[in-house]
N, CA, C, O and CB atoms as a CASP TS submission, in Angstrom:
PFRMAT TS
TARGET T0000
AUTHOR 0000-0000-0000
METHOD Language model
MODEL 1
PARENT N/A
ATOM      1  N   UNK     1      96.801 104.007  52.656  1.00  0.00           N
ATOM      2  CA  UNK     1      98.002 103.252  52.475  1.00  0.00           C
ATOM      3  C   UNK     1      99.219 104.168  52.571  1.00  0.00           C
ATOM      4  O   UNK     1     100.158 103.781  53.266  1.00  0.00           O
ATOM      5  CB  UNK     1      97.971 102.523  51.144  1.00  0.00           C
ATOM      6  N   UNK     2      99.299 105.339  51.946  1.00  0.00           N
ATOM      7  CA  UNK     2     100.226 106.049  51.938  1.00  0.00           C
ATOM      8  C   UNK     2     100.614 107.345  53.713  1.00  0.00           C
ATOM      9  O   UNK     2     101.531 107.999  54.211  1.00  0.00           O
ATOM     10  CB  UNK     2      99.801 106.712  50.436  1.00  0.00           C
ATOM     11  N   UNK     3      99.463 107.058  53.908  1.00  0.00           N
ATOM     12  CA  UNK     3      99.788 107.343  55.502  1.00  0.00           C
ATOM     13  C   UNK     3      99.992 106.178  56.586  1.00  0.00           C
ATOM     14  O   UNK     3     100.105 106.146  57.812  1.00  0.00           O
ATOM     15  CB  UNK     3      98.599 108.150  56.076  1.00  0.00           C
ATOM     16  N   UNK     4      99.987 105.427  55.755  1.00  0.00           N
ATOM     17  CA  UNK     4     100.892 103.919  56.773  1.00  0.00           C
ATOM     18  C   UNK     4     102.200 103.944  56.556  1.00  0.00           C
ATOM     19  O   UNK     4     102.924 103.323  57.333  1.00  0.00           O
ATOM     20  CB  UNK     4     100.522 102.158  56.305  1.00  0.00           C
ATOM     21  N   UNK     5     102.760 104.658  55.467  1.00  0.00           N
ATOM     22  CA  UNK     5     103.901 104.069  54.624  1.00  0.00           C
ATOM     23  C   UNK     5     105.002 104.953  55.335  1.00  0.00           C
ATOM     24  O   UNK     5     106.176 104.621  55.501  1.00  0.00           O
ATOM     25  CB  UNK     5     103.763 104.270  52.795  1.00  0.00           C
ATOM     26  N   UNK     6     104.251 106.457  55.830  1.00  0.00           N
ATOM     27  CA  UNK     6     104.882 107.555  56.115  1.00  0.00           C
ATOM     28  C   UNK     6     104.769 107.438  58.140  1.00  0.00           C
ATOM     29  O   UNK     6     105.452 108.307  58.683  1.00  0.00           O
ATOM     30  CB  UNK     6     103.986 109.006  55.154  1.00  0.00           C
ATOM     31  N   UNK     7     104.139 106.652  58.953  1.00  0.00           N
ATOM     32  CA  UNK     7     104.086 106.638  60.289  1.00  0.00           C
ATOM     33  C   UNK     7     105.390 106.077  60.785  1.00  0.00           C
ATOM     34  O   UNK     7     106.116 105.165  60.388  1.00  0.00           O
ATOM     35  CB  UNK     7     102.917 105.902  60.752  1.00  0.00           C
ATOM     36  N   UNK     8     105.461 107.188  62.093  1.00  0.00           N
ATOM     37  CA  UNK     8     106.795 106.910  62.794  1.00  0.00           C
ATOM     38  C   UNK     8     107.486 105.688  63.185  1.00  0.00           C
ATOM     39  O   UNK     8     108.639 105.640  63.614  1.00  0.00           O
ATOM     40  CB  UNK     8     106.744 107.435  63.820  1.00  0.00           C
ATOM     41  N   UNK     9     106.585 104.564  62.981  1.00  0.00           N
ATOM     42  CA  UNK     9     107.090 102.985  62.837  1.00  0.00           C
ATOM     43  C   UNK     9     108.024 102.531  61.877  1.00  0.00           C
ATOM     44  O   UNK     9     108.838 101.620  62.029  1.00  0.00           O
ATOM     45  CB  UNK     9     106.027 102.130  62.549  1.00  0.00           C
ATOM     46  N   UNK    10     107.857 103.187  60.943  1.00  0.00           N
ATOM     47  CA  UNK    10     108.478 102.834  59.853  1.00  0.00           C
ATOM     48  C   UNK    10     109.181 103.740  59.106  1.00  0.00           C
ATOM     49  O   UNK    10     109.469 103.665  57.912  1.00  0.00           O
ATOM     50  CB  UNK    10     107.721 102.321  59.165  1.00  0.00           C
ATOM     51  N   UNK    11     109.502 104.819  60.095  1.00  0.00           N
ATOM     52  CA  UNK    11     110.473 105.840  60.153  1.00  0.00           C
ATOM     53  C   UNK    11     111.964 104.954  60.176  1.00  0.00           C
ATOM     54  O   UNK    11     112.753 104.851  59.237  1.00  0.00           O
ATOM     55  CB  UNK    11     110.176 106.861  61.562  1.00  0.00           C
ATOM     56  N   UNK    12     112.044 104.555  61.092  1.00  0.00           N
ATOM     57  CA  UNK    12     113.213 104.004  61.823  1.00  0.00           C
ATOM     58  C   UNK    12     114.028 103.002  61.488  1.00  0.00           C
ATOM     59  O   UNK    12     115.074 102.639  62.027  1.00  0.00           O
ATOM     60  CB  UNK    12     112.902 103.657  62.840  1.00  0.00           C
ATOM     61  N   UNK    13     113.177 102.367  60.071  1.00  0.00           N
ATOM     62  CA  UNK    13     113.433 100.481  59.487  1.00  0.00           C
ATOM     63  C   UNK    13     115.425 101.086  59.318  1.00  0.00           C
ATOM     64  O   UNK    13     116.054 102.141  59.402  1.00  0.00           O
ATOM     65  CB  UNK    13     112.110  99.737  56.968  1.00  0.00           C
ATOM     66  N   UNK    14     115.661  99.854  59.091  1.00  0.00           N
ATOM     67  CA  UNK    14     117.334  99.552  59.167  1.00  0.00           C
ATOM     68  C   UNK    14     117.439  99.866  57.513  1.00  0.00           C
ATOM     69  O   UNK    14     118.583 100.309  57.413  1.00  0.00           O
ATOM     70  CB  UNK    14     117.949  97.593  59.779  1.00  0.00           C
ATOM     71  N   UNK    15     116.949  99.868  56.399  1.00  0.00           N
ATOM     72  CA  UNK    15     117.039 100.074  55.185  1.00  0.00           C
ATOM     73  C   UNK    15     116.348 101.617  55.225  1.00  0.00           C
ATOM     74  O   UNK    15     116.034 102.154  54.163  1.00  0.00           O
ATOM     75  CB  UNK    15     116.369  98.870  54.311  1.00  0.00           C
ATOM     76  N   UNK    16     116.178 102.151  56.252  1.00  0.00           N
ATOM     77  CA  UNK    16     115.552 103.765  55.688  1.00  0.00           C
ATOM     78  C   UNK    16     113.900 103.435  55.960  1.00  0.00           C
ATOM     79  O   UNK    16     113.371 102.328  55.871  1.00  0.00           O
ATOM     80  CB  UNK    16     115.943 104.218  53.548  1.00  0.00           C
ATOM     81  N   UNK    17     113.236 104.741  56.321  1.00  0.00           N
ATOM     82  CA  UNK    17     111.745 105.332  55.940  1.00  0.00           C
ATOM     83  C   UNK    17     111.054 104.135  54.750  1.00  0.00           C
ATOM     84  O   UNK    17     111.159 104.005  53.530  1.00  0.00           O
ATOM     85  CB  UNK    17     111.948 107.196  55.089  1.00  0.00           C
ATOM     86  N   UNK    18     110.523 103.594  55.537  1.00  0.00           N
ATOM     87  CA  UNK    18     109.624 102.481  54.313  1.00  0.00           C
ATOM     88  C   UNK    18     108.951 103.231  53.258  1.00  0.00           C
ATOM     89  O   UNK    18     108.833 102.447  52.317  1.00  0.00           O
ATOM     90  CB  UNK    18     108.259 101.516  55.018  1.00  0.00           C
ATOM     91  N   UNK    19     108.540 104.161  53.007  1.00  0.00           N
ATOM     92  CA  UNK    19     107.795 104.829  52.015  1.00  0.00           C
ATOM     93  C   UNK    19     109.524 105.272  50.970  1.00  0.00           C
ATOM     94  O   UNK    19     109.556 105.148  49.746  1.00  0.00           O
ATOM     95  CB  UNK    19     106.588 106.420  52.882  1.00  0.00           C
ATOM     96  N   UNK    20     110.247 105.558  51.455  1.00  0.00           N
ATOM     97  CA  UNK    20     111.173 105.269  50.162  1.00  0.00           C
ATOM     98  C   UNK    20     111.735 104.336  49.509  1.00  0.00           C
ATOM     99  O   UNK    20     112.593 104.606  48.669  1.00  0.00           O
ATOM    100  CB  UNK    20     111.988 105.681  50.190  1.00  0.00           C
ATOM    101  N   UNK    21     111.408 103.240  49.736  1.00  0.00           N
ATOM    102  CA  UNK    21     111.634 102.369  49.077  1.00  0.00           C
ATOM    103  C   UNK    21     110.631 100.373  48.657  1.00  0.00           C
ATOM    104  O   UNK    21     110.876  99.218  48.309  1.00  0.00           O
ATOM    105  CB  UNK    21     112.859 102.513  49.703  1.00  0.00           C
ATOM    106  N   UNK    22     109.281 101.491  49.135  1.00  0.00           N
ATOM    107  CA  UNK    22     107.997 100.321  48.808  1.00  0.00           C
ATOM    108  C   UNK    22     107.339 100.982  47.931  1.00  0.00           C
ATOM    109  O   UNK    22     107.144 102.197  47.904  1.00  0.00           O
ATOM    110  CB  UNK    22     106.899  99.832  50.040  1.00  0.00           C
ATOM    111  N   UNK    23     106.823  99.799  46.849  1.00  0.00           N
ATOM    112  CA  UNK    23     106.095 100.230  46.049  1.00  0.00           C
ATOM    113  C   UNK    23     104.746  99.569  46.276  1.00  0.00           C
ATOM    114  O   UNK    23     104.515  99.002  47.344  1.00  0.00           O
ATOM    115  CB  UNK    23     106.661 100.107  44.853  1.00  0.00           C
ATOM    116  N   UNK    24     103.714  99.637  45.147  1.00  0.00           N
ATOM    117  CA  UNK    24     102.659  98.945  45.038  1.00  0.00           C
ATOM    118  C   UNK    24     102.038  99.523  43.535  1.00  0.00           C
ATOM    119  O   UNK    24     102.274 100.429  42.736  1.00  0.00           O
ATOM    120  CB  UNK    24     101.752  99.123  46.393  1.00  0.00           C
ATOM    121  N   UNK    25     100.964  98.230  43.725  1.00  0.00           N
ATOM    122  CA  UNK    25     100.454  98.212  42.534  1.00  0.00           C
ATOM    123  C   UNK    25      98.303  98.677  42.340  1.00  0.00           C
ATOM    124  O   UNK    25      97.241  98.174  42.706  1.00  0.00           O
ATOM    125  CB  UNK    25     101.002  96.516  42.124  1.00  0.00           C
ATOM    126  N   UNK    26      98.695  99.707  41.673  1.00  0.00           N
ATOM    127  CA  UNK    26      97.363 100.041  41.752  1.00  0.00           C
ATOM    128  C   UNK    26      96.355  99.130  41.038  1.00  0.00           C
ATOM    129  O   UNK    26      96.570  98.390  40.079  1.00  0.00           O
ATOM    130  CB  UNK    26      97.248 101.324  41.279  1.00  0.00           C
ATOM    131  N   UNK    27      95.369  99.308  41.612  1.00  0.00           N
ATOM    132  CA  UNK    27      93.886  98.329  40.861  1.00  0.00           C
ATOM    133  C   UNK    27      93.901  98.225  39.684  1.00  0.00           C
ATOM    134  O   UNK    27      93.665  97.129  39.176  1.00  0.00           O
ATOM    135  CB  UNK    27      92.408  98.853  40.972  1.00  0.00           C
ATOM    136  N   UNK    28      94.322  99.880  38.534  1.00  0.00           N
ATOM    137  CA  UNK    28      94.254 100.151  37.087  1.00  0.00           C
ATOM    138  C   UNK    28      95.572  99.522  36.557  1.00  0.00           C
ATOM    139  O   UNK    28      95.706  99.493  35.333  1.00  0.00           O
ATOM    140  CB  UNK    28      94.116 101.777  36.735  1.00  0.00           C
ATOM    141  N   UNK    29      96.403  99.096  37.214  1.00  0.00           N
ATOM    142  CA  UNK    29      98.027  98.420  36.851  1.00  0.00           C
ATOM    143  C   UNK    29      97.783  97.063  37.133  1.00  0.00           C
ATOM    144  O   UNK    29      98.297  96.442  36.202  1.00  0.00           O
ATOM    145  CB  UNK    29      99.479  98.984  37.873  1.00  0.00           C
ATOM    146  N   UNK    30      97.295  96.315  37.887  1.00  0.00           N
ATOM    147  CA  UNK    30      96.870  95.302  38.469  1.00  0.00           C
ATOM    148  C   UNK    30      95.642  94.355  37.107  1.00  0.00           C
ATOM    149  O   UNK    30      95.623  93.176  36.755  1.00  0.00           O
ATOM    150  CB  UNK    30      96.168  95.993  40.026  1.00  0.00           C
ATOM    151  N   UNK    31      94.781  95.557  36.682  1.00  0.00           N
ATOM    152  CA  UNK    31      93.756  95.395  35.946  1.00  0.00           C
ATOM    153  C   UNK    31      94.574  95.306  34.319  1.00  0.00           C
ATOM    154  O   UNK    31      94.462  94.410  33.482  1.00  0.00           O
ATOM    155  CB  UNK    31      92.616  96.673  36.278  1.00  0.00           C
ATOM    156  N   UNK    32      95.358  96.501  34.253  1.00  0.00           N
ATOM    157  CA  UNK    32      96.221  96.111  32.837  1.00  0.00           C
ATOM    158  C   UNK    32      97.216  94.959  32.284  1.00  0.00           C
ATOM    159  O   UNK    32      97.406  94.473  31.169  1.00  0.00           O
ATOM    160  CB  UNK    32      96.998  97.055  32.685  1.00  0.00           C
ATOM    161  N   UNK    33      97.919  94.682  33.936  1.00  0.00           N
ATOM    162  CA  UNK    33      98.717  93.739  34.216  1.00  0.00           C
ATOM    163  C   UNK    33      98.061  92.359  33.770  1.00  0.00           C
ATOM    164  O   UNK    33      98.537  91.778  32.794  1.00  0.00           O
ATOM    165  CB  UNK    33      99.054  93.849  35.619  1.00  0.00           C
ATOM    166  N   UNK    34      97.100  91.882  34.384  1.00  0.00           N
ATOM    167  CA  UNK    34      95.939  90.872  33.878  1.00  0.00           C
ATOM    168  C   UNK    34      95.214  90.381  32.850  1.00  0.00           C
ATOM    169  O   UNK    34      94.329  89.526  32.808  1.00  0.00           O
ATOM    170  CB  UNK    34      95.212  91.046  34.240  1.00  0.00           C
ATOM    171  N   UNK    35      95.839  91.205  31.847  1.00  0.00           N
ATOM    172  CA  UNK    35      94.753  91.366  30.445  1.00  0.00           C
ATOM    173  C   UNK    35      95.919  91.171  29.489  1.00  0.00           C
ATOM    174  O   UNK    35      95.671  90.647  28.403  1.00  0.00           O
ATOM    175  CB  UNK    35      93.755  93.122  30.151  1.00  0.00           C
ATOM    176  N   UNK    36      97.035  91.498  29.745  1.00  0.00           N
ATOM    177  CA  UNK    36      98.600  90.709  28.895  1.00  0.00           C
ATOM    178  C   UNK    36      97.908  89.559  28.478  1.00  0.00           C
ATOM    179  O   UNK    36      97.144  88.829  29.110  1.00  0.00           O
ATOM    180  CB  UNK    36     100.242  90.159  30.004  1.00  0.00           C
ATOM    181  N   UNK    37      98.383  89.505  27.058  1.00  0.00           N
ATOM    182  CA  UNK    37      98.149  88.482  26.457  1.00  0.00           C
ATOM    183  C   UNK    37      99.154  87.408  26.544  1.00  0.00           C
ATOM    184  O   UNK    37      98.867  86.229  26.338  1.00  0.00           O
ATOM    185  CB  UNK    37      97.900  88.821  25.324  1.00  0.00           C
ATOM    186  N   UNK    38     100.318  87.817  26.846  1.00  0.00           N
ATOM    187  CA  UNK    38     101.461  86.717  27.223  1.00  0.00           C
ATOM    188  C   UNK    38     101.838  86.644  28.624  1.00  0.00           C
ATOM    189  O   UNK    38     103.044  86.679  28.868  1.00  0.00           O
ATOM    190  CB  UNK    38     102.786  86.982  26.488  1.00  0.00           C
ATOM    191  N   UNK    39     100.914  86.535  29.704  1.00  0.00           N
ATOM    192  CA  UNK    39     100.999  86.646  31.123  1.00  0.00           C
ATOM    193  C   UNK    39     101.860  85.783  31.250  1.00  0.00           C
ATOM    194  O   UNK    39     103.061  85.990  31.426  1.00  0.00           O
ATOM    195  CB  UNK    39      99.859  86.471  31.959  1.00  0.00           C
ATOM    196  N   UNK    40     101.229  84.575  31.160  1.00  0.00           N
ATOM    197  CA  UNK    40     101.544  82.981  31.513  1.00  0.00           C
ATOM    198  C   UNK    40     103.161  83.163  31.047  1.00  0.00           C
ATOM    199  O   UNK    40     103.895  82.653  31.894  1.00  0.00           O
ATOM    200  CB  UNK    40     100.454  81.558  30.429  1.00  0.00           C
ATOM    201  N   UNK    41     103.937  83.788  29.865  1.00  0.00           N
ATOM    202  CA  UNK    41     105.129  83.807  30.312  1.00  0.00           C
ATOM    203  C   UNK    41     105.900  84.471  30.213  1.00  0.00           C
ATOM    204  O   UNK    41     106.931  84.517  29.543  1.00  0.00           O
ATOM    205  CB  UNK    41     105.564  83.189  30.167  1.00  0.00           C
ATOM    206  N   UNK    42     105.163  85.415  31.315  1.00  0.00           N
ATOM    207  CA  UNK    42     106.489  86.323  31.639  1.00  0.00           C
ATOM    208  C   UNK    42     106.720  86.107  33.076  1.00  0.00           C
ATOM    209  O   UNK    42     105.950  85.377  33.699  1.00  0.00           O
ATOM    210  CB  UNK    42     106.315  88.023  31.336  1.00  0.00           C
ATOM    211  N   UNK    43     107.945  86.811  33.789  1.00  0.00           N
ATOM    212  CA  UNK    43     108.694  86.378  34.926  1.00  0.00           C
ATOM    213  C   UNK    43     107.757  87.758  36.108  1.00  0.00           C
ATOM    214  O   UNK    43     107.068  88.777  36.060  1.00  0.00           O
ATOM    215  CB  UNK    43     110.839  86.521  34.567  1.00  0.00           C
ATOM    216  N   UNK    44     108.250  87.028  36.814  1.00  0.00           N
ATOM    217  CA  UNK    44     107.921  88.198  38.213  1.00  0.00           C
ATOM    218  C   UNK    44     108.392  89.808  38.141  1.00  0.00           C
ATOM    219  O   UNK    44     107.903  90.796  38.689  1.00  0.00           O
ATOM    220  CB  UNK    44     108.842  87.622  39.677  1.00  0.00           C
ATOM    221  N   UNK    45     109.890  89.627  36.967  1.00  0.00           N
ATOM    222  CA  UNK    45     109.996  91.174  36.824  1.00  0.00           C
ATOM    223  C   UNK    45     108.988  92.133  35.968  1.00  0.00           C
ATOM    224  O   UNK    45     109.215  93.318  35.724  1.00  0.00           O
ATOM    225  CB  UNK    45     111.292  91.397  36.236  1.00  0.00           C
ATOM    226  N   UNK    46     108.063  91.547  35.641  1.00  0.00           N
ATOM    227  CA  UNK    46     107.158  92.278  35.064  1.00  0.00           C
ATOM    228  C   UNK    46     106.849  93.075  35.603  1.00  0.00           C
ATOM    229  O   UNK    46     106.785  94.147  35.002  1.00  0.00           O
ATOM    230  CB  UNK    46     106.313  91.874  34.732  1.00  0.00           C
ATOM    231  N   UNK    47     106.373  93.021  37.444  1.00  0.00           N
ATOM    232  CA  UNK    47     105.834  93.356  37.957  1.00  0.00           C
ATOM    233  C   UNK    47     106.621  95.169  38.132  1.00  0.00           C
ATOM    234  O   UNK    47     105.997  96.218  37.976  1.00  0.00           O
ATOM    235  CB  UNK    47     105.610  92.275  38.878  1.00  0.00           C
ATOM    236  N   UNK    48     107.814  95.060  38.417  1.00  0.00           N
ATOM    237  CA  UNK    48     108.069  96.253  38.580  1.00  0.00           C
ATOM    238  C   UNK    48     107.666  97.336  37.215  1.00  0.00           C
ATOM    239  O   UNK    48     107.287  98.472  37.502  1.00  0.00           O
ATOM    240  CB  UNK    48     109.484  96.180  38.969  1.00  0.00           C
ATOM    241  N   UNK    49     107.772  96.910  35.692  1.00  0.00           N
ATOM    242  CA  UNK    49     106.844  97.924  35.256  1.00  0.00           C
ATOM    243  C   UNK    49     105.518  98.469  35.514  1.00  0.00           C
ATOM    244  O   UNK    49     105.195  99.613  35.195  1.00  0.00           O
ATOM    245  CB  UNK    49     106.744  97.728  34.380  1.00  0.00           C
ATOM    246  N   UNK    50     104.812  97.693  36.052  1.00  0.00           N
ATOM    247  CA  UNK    50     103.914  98.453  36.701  1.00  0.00           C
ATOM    248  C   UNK    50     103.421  99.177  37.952  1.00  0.00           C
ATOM    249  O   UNK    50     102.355  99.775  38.100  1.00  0.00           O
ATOM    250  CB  UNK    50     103.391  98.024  36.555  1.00  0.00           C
ATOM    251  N   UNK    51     104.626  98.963  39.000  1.00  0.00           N
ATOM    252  CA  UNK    51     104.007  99.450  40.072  1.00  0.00           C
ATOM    253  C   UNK    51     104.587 100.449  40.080  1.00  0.00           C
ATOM    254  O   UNK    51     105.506 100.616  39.278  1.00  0.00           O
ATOM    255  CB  UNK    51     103.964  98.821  41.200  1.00  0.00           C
ATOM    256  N   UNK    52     104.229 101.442  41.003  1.00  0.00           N
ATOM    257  CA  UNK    52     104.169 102.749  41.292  1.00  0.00           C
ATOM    258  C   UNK    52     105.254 103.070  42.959  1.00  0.00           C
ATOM    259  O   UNK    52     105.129 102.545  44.065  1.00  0.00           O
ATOM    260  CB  UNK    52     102.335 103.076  41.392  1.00  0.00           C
ATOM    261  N   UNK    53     105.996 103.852  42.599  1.00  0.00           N
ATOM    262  CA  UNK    53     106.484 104.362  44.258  1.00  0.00           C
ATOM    263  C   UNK    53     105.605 104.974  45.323  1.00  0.00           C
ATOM    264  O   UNK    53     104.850 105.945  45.347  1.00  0.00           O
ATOM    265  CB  UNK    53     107.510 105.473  44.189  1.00  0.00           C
ATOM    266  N   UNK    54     105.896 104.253  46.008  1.00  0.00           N
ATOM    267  CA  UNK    54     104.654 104.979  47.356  1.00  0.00           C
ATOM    268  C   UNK    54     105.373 106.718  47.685  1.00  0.00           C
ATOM    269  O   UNK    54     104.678 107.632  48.130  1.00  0.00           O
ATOM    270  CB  UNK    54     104.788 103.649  49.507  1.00  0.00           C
ATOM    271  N   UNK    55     106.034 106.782  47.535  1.00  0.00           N
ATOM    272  CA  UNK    55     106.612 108.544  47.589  1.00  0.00           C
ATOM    273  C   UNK    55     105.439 109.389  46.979  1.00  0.00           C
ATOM    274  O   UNK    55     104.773 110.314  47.445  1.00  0.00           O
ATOM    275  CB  UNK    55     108.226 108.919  46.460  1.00  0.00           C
ATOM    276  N   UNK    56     105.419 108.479  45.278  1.00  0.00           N
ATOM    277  CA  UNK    56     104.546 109.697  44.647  1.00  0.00           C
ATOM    278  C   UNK    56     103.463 110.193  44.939  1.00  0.00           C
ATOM    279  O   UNK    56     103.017 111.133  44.280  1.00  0.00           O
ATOM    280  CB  UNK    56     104.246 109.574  43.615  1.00  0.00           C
TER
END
């Protein structure tokens, strides 16, 4: 994934190098994320506490 993020395709995007500014969410964040006991209500910004920068 992280050598997709970094290929000369996506060198060039109009917002910059896609790997600086995509994230994702690993299996173990994904897996912790899921097990919240108050899933059901929380909002979509949850999501950014858990994901990770594709840089790192």
């Amino acid at each position: 994934m992280f050598r997709e993020f970094k290929r000369p395709d996506f060198a060039l995007l109009e917002r910059g190098p896609l790997a600086g500014y995509c994230s994702y969410l690993s299996y173990d964040a994904l897996i912790e994320l899921a097990e919240e006991s108050k899933l059901e209500y929380m909002n979509t910004a949850v999501v950014d506490e858990f994901a990770e920068d594709a840089e790192d």
